[in-house]
C-alpha positions in Angstrom: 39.7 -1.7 38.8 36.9 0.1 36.4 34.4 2.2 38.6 31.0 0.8 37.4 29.4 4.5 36.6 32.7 4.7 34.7 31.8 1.8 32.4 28.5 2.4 32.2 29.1 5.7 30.5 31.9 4.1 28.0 29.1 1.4 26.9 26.1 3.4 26.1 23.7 1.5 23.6 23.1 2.8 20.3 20.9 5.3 19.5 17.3 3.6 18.2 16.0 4.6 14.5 12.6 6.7 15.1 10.0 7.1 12.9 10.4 10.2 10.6 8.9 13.6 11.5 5.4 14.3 10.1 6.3 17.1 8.4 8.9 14.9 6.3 6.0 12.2 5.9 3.9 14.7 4.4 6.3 16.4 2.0 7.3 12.1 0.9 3.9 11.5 0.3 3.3 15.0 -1.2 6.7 14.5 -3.7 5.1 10.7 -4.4 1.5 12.0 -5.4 3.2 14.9 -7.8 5.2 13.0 -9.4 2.4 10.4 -10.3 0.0 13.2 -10.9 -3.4 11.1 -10.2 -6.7 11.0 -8.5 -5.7 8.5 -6.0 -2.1 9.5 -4.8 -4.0 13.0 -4.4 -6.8 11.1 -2.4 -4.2 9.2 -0.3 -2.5 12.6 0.7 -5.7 14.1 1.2 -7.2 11.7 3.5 -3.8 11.7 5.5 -3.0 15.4 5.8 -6.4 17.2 5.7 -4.9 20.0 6.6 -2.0 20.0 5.2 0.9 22.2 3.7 -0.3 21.0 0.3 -3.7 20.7 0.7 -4.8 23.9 -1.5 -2.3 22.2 -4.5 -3.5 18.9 -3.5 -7.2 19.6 -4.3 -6.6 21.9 -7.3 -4.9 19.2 -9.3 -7.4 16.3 -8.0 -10.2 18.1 -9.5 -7.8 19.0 -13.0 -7.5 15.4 -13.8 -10.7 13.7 -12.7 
């Protein structure tokens, strides 16, 4: 007969999908507002990641092309 801690450890449930980390949000929506190169992809990472790793970049190219 199966010892109940025995089978509890055989069945464990799946890991659950977590959100990403931050740091992978901000480099998505820093890729996203490069690539589209305008005002309000730069505003939208901006707002979101005031201090961000991109933030120098981020404001540099939103004054460029406004």
């Amino acid at each position: 007969m199966a010892d109940a801690s025995n089978a509890a450890a055989t069945f464990a449930p799946a890991p659950v999908a977590s959100d990403p980390p931050p740091w992978e949000v901000e480099q998505r929506l820093w890729d996203e507002a490069s690539k589209r190169n305008s005002v309000p992809f730069y505003e939208a990472y901006l707002e979101q990641f005031p201090n961000g790793r991109f933030r120098h970049g981020g404001a540099a190219e939103h004054r460029r092309i406004e």
